[in-house]
N, C-alpha and C positions, 0 to 999 in steps of 0.2 A: 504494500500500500504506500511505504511513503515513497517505494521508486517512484512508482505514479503520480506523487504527488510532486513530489521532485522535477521530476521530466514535466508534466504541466505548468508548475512554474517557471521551469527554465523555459519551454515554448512560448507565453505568453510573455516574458521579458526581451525577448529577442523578438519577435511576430509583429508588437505592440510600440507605440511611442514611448519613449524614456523621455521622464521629463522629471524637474527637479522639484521639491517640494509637494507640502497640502497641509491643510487644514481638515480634519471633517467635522461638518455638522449639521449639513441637512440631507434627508435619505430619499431614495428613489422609492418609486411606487412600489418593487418587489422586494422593501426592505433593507438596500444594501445602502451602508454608508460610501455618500458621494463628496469625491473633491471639491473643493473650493478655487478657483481659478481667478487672478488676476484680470485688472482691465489689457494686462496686453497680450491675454493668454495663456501667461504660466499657469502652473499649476505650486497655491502657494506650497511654502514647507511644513512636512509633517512636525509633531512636538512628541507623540505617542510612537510611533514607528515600532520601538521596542517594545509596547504591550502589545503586538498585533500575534498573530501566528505564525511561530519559528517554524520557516521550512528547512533552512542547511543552511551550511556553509562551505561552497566550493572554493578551491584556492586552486594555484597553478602557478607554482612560484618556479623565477628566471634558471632554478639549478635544475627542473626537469623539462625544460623546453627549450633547450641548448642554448642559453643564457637570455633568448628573447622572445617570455612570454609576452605574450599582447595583453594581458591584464593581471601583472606581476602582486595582487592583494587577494586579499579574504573576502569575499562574497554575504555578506551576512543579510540572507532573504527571508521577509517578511509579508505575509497579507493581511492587509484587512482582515477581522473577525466575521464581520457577517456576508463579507463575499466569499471566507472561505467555506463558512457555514451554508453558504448555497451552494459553492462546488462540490461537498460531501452528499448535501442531499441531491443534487441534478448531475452533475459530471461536467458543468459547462462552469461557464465565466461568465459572470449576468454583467450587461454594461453598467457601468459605474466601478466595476472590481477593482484594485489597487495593491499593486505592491512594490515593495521599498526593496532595494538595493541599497546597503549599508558597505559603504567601500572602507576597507581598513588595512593599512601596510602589515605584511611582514615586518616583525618588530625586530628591530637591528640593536644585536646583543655583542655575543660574542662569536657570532654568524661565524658555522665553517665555510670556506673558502670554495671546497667544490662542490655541496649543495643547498647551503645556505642556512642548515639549520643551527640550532641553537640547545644548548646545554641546561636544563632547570632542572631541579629540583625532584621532577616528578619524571625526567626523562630529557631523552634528543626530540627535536620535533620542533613544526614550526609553530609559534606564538605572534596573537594580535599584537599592533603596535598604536602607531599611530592614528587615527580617522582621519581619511581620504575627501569625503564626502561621500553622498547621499542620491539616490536617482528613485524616480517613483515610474513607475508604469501604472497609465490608467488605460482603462477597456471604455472609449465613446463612442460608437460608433456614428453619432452625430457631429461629434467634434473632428474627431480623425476618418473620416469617410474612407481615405486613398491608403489607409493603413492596413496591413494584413489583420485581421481578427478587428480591426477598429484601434 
């Protein structure tokens, strides 16, 4: 189940506009809490992100992609509660659904040389560091018409 869930969030972050930020606090007609958007279109920034529902955290760091991964941090994805709560109950992504990419460095310690990782406590392995920034994916299909899935 959470491959599935997994692989559905990765498709709908990649399918979907990335866009930064949100507010929520008024809901669409099928109950899913919807973005708040600026006058120039943004979408503002989340405040909640990290109470939403933890899907993973993929990483892909530059010591296993022969020094030049295309996105060298920690992935830390989140959805919205009651969009995930409609994806449990239907299998879809109702428009309005939203989810956050939490960008976070590889935290540079005493980083080995040829793969990058790091010596703690509890082991070798890679450790969050610094925040990167922040990306939201929202499903409009009003708003992003030319978008795959909206």
């Amino acid at each position: 189940m959470r491959k599935l869930i997994y692989k559905a969030v990765v498709l709908a972050i990649t399918a979907t506009t990335a866009v930064t930020g949100y507010i929520s606090i008024s809901t669409a007609a099928d109950g899913i809490v919807e973005a708040k958007f600026a006058s120039d279109g943004k979408v503002l920034a989340p405040t909640n992100w990290r109470e939403w529902v933890f899907i993973g955290t993929p990483l892909t760091p530059n010591a296993l992609n022969g020094g030049e991964a295309p996105f060298p941090e920690f992935h830390n994805v989140y959805i919205e509660p009651t969009a995930f709560a409609h994806w449990v109950k239907t299998g879809t992504f109702a428009n309005g659904t939203q989810i956050a990419k939490e960008l976070v460095l590889i935290r540079k310690n005493d980083n080995d040389e040829e793969n990058g990782s790091t010596q703690e406590v509890s082991g070798v392995g890679y450790f969050q560091g610094e925040f990167q920034g922040l990306e939201v994916t929202v499903k409009d299909t009003v708003r992003f018409p030319d978008e795959p899935g909206g």
